[in-house]
N, CA and C of each residue as an Amber inpcrd file, in Angstrom:
protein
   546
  -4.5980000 -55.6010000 -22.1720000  -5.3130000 -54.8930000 -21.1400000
  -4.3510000 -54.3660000 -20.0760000  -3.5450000 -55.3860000 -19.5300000
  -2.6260000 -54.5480000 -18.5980000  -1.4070000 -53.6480000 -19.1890000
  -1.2180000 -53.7660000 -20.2800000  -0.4760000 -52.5970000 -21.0850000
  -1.1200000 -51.6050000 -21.3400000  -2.4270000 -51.4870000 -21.2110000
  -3.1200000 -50.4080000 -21.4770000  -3.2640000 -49.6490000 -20.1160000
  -3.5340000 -50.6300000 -19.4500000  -3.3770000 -49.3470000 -17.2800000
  -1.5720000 -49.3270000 -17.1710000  -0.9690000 -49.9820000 -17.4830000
   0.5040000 -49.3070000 -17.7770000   0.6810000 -48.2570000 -18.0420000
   0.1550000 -48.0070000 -19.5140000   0.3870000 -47.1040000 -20.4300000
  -0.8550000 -46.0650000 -19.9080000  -1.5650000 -45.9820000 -19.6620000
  -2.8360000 -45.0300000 -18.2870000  -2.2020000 -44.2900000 -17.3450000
  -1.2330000 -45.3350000 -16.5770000  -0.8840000 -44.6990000 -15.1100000
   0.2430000 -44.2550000 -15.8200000   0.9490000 -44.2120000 -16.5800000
   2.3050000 -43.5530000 -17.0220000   1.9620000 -42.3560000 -17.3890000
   0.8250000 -42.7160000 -18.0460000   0.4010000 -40.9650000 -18.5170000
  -0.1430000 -40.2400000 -17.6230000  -0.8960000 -40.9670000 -16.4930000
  -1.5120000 -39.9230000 -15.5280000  -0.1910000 -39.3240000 -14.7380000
   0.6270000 -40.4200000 -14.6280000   1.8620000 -39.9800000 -13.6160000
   2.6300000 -38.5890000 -14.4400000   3.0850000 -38.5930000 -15.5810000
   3.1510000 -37.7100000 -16.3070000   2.2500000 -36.5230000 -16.1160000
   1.2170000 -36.5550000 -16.5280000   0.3470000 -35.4280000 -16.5060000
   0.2440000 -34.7670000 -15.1360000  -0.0030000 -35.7250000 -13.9680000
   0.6240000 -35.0470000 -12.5650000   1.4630000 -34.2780000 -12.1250000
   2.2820000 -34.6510000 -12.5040000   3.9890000 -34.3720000 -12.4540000
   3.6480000 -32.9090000 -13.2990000   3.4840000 -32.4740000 -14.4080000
   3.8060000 -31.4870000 -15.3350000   2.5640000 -30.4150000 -14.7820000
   1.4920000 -30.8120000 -14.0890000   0.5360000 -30.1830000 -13.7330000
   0.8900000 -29.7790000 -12.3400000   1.4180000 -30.1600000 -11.7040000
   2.5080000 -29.6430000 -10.4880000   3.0550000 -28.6500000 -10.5980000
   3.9220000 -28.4030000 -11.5290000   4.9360000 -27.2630000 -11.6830000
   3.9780000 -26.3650000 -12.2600000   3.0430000 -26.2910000 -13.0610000
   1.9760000 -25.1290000 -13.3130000   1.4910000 -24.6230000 -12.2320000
   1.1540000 -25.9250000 -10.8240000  -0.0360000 -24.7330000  -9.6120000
   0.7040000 -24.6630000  -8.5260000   2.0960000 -24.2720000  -9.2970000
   3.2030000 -23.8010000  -8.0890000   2.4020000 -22.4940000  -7.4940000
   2.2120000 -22.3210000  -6.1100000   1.3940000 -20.7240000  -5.7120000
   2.3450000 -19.4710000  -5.8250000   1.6430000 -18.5560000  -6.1310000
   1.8850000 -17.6500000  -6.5120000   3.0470000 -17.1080000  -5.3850000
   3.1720000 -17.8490000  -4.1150000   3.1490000 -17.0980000  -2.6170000
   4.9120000 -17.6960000  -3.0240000   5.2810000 -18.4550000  -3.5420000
   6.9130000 -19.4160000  -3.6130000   7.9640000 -18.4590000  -3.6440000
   8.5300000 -18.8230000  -2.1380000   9.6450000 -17.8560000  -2.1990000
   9.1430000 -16.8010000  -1.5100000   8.3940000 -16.3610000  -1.1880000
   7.8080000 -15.6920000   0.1110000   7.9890000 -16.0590000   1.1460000
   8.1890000 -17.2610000   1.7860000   8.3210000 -18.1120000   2.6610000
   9.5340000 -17.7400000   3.8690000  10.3380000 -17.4240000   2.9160000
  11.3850000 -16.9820000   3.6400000  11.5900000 -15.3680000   4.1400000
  10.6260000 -14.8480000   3.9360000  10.3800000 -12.8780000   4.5060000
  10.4240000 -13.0530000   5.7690000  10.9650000 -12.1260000   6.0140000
  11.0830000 -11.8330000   7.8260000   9.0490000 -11.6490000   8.2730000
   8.8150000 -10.9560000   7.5610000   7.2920000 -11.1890000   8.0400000
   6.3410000 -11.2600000   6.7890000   6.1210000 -12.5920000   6.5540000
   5.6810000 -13.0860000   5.4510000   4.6020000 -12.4870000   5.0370000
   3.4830000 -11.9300000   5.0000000   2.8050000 -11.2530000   5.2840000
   2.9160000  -9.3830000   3.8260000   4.1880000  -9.1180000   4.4110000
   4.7520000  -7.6970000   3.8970000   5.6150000  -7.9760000   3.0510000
   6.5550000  -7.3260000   1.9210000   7.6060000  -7.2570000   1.4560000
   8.1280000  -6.5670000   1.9110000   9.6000000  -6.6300000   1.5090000
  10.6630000  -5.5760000   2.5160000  10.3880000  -4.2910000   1.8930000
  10.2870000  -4.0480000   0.7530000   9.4630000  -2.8000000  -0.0750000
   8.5540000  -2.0210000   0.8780000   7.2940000  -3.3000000   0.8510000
   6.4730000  -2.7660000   2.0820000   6.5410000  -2.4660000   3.7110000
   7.3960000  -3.4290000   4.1560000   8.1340000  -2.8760000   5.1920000
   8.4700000  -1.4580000   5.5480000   9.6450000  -1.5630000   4.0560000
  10.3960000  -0.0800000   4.2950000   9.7300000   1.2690000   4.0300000
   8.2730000   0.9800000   3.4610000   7.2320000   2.3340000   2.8420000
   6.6520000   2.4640000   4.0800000   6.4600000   1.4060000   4.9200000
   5.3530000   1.8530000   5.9310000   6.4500000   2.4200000   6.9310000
   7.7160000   2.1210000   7.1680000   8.3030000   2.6690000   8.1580000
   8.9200000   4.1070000   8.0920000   8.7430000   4.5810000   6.5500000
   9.1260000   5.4730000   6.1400000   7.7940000   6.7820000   5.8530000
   6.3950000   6.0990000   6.7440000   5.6080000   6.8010000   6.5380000
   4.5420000   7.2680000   5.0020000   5.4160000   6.1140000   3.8460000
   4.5610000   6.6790000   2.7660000   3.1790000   6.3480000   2.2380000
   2.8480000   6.7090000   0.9680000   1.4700000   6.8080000   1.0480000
   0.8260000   5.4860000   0.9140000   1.5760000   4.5920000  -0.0120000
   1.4600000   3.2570000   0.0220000  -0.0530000   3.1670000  -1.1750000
  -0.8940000   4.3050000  -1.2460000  -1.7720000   3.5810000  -1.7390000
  -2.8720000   4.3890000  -1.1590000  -2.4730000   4.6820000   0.5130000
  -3.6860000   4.9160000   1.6700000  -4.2530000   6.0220000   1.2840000
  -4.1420000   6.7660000   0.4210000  -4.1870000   8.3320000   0.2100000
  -5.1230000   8.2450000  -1.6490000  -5.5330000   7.0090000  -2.1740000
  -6.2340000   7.1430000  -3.2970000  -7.4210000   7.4790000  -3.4560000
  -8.7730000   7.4110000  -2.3610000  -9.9590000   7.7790000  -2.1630000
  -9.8160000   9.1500000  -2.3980000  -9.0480000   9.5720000  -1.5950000
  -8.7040000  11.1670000  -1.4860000  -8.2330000  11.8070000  -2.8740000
  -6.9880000  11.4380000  -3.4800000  -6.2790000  12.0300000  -4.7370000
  -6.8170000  11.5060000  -5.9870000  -7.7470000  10.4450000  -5.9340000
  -7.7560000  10.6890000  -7.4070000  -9.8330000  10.7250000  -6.9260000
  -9.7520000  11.3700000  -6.0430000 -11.0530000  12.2520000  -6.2750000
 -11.2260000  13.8660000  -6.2640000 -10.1060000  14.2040000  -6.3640000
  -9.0910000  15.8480000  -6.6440000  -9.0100000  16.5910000  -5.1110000
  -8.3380000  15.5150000  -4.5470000  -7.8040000  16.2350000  -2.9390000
  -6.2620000  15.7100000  -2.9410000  -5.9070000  16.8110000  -3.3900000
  -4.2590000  17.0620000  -3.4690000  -3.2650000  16.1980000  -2.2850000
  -2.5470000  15.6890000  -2.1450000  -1.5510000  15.7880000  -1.2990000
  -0.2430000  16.4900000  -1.2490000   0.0500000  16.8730000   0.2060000
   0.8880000  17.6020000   0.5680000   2.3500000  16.9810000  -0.1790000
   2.8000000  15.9640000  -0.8050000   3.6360000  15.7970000  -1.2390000
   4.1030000  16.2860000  -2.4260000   3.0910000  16.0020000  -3.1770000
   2.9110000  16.7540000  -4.5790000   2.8230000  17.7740000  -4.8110000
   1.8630000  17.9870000  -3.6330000   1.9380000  19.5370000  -3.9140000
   2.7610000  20.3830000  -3.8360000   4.2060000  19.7710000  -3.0550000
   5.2350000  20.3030000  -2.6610000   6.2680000  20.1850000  -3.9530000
   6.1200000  18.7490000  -4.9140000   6.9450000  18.3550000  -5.7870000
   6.2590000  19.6050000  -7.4740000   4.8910000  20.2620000  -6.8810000
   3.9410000  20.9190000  -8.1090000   4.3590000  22.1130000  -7.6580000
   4.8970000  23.0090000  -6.5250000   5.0630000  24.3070000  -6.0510000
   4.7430000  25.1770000  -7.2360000   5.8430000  24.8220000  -7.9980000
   5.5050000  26.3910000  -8.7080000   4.7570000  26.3030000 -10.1230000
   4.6940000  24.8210000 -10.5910000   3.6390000  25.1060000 -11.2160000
   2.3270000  25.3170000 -10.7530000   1.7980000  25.2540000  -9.6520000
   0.8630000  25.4420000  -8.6960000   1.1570000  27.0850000  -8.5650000
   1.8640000  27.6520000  -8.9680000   2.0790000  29.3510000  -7.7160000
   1.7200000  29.2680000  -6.8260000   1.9840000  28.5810000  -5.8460000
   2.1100000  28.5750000  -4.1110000   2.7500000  30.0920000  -4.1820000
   1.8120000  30.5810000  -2.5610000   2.5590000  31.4580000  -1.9470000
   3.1060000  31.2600000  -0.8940000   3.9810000  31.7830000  -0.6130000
   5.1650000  31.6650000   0.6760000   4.2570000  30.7060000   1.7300000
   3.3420000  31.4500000   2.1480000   2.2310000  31.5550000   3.1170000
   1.6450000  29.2750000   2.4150000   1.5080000  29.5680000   1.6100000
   0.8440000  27.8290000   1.1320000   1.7010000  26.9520000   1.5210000
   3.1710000  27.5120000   1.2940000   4.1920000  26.5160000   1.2280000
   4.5950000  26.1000000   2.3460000   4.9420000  27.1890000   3.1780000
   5.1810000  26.9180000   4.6660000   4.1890000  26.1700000   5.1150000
   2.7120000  26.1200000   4.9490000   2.0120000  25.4870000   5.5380000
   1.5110000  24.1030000   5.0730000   1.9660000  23.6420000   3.6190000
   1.9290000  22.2890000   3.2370000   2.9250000  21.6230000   3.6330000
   4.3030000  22.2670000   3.9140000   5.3550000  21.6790000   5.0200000
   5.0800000  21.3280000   5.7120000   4.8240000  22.1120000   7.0290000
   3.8610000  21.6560000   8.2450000   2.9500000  20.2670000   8.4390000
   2.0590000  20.7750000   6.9260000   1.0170000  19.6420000   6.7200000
   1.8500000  17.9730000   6.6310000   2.6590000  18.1830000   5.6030000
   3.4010000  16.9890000   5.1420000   4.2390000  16.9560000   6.4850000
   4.5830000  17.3470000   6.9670000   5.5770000  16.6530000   8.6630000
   4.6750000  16.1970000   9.4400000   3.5890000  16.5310000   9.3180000
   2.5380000  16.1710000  10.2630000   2.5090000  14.5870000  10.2040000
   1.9440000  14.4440000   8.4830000   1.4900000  13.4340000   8.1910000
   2.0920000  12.2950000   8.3580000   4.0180000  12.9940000   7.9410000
   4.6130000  12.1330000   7.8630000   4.9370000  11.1770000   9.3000000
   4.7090000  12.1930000  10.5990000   5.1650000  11.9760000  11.6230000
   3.8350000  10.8860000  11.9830000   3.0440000  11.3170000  11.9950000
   1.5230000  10.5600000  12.2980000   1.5370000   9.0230000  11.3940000
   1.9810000   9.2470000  10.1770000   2.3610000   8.2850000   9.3160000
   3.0820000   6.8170000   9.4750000   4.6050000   7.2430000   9.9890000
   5.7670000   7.0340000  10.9660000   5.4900000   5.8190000  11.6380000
   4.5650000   6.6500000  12.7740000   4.2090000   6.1640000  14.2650000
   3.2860000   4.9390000  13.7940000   2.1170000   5.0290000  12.6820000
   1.4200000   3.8970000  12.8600000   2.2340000   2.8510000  11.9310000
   2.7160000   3.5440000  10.9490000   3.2580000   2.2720000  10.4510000
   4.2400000   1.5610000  11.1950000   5.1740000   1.6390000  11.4250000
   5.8150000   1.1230000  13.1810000   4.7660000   0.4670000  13.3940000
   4.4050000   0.9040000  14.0340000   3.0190000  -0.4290000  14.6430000
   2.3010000  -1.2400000  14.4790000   1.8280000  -0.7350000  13.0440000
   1.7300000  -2.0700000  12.0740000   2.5250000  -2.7250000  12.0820000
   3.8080000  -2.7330000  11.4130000   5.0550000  -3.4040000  10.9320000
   5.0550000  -4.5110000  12.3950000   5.1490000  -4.0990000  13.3100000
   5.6310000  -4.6990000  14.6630000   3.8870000  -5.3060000  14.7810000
   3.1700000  -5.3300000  14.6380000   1.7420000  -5.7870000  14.5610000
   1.7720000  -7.1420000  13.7560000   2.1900000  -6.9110000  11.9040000
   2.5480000  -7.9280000  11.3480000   3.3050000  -8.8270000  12.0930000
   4.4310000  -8.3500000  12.7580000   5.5020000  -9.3490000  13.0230000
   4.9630000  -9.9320000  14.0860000   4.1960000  -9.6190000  15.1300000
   3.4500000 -10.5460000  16.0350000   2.6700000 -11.9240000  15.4170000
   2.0110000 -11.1970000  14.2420000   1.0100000 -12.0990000  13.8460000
   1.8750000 -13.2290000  13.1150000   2.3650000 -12.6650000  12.4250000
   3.4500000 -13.7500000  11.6290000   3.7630000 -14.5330000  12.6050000
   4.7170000 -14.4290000  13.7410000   5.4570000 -15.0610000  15.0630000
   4.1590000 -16.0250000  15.5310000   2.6960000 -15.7130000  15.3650000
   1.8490000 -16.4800000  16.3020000   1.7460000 -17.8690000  15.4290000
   1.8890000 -17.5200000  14.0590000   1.5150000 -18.3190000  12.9990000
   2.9810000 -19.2990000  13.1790000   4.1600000 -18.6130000  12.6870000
   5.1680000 -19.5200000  12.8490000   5.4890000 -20.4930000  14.1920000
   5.4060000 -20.1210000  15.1130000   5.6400000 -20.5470000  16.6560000
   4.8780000 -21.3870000  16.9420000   3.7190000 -21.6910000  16.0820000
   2.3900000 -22.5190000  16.3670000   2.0710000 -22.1100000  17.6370000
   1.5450000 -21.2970000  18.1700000   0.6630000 -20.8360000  19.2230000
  -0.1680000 -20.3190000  18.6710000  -0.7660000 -20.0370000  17.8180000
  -1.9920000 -18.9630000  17.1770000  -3.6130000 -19.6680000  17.7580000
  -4.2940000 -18.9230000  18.3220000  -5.5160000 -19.8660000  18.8090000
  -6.2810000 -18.7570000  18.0570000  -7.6850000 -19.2860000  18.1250000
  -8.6690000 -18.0250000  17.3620000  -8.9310000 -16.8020000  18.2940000
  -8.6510000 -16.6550000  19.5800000  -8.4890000 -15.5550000  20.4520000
  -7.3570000 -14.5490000  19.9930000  -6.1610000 -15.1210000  19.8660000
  -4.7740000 -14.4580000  19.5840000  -5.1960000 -14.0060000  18.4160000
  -5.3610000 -14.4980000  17.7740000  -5.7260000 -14.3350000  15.8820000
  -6.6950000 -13.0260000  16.0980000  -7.6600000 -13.2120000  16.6470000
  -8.6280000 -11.8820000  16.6120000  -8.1770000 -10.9150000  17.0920000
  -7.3990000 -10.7870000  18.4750000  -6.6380000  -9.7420000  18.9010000
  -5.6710000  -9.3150000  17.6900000  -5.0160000 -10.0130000  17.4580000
  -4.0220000  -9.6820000  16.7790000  -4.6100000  -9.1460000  15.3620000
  -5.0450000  -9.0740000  14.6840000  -6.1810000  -8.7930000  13.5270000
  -6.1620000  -7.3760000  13.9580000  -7.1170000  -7.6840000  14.9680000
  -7.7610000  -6.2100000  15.4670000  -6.2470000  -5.0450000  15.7090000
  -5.5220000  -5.7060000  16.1660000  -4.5870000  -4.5420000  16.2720000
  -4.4010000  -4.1590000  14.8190000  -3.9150000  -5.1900000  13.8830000
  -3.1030000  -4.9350000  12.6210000  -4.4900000  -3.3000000  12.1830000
  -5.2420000  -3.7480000  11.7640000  -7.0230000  -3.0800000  11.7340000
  -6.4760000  -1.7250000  12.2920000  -6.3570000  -1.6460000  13.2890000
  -6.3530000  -0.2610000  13.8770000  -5.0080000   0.5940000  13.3910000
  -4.2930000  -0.2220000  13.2580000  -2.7580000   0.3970000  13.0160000
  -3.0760000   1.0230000  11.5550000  -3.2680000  -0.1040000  10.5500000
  -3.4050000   0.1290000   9.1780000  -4.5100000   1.4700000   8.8700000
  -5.2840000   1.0970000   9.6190000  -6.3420000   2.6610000   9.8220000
  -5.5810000   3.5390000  10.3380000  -4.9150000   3.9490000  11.0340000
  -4.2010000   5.1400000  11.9370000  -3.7370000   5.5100000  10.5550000
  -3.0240000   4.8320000  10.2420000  -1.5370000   5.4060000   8.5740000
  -2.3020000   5.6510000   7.6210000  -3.4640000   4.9980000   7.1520000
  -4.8420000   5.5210000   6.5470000  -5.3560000   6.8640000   6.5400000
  -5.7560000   7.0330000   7.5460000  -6.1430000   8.4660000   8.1030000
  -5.1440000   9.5220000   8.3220000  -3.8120000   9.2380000   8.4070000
  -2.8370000  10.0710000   8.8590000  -2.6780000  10.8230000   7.0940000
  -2.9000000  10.3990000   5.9280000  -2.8860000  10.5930000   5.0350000
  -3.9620000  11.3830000   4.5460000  -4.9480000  10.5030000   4.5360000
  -6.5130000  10.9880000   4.1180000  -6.4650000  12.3670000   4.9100000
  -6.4820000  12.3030000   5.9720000  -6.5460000  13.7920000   6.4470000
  -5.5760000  15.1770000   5.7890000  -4.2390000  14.5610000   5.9010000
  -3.2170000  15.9330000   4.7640000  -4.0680000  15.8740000   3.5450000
  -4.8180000  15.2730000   2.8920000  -5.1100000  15.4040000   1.4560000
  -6.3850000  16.6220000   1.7570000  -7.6160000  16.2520000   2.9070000
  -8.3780000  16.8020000   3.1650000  -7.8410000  18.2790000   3.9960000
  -6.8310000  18.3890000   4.2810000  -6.3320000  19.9350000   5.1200000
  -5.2620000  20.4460000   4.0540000  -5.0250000  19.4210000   2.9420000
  -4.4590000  20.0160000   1.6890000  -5.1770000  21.2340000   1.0990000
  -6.5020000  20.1560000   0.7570000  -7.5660000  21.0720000  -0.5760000
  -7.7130000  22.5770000   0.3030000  -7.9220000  22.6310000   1.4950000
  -8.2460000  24.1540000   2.2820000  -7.2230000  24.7090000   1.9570000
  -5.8920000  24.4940000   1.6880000  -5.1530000  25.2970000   1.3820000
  -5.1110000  26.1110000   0.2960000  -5.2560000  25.2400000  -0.6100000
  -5.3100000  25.6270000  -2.3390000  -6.4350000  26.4120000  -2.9880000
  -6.6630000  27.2590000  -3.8680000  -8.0820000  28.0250000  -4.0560000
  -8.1310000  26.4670000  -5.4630000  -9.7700000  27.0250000  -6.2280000
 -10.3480000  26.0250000  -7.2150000  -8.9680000  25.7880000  -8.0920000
  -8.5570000  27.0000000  -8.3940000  -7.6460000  26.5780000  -9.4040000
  -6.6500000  26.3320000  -9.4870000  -5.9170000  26.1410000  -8.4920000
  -4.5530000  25.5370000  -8.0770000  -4.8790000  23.9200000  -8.1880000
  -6.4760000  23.7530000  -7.4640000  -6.8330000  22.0510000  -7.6260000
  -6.8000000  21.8050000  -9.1120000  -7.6920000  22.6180000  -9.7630000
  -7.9130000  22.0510000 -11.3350000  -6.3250000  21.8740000 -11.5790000
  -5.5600000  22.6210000 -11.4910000  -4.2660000  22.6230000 -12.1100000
  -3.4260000  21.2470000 -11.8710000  -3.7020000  21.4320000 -10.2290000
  -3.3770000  19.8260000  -9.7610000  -3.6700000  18.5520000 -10.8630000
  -4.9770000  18.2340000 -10.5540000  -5.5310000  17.5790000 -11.3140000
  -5.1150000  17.3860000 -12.2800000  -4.9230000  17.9000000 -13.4220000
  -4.2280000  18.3010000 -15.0000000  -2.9430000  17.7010000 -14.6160000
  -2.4650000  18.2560000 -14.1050000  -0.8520000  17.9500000 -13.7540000
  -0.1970000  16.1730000 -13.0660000  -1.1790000  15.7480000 -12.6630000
  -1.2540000  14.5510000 -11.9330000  -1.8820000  13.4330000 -13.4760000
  -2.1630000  13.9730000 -13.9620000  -2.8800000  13.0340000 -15.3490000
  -4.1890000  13.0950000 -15.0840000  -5.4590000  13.5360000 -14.0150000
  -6.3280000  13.1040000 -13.7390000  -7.7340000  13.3890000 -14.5830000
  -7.1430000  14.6300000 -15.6640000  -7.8460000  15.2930000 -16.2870000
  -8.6740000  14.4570000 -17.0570000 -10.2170000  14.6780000 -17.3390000
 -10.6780000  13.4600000 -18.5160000 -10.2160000  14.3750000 -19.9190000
  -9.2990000  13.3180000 -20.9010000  -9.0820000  13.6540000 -21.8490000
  -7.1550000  13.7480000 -21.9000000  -7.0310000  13.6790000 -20.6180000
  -5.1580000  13.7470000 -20.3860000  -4.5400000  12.3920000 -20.7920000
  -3.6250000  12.0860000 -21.4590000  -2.8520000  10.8760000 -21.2910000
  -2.1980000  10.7820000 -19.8560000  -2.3010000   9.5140000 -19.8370000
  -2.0610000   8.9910000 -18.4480000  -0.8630000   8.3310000 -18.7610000
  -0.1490000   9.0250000 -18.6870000   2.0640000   7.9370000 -18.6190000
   1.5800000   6.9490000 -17.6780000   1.2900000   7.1080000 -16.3170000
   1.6220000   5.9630000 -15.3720000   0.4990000   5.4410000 -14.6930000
   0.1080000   3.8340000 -15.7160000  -0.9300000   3.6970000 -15.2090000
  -0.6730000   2.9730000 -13.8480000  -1.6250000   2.6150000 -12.8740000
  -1.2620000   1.8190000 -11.9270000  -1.4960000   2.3890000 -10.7460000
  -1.1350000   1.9190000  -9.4860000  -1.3830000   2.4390000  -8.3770000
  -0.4310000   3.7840000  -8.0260000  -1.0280000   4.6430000  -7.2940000
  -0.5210000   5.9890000  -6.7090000  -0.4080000   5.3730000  -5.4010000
   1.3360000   6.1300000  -4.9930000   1.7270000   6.0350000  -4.5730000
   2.7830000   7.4420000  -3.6540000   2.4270000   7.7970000  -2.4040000
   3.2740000   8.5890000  -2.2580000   4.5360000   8.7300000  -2.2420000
């Protein structure tokens, strides 16, 4: 009998042990990010204004962005007149872009700091939320909008063409599945 809870707890201790290293979290090694929260990837997209993602409601419901559309020019036949003004569009965005992500980024890093520093109360936490919220919306919209002052640019068939050209077509092979990204 007591060789048998021996031979019990050896195996549970075992089975513990080996079941440990399976529900290692996914998060390991994150720990150490300047703002745990972001990757430096993500960091460097939001400070660099890109689309990140924020711009998919819009493009893959056939509202072009100014990026592409710039990288599609001439298979698009842009005229002088389109091009100059999807420039415009895309500096806009990018600049509007820029500014909130900055603020996010520096938003994260508050929140992170409240968490690490142990000061975080549920007041700070909500403020701080609420900012991240507003920031992440600003860079949101700074996008969504070039996609929506995109399509005015373009007549139907420069979009269809878009479309086609982006993979979006039903019936197109799709090379790259996954998230869009500016």
């Amino acid at each position: 009998m007591l060789t048998r809870r021996i031979a019990y707890g050896f195996l549970f201790t075992i089975a513990a042990a080996s079941s440990a290293g399976i529900s290692a979290s996914q998060y390991a090694g994150q720990e150490s990010r300047e703002i745990k929260a972001l990757s430096a990837s993500e960091v460097t997209g939001l400070l660099a204004g890109n689309g990140m993602g924020f711009a998919k409601a819009a493009e893959l419901n056939g509202y072009p962005g100014p990026a592409h559309v710039l990288e599609l020019a001439q298979q698009l036949k842009l005229t002088e007149d389109q091009v100059a003004r999807t420039q415009a569009l895309h500096a806009q965005m990018e600049t509007e872009a820029k500014a909130a992500g900055r603020s996010l980024v520096d938003a994260e890093r508050e929140l992170d700091a409240l968490f690490g520093d142990r000061r975080v109360t549920p007041e700070l936490l909500t403020s701080a939320l609420g900012k991240i919220a507003t920031f992440q919306a600003q860079a949101r919209e700074a996008h969504l909008k070039a996609h929506l002052a995109q399509t005015e640019l373009l007549s139907a068939e420069q979009i269809a063409q878009y479309i086609r050209l982006r993979g979006y077509a039903p019936g197109v092979e799709h090379p790259h599945h996954g998230d869009h990204h500016h």
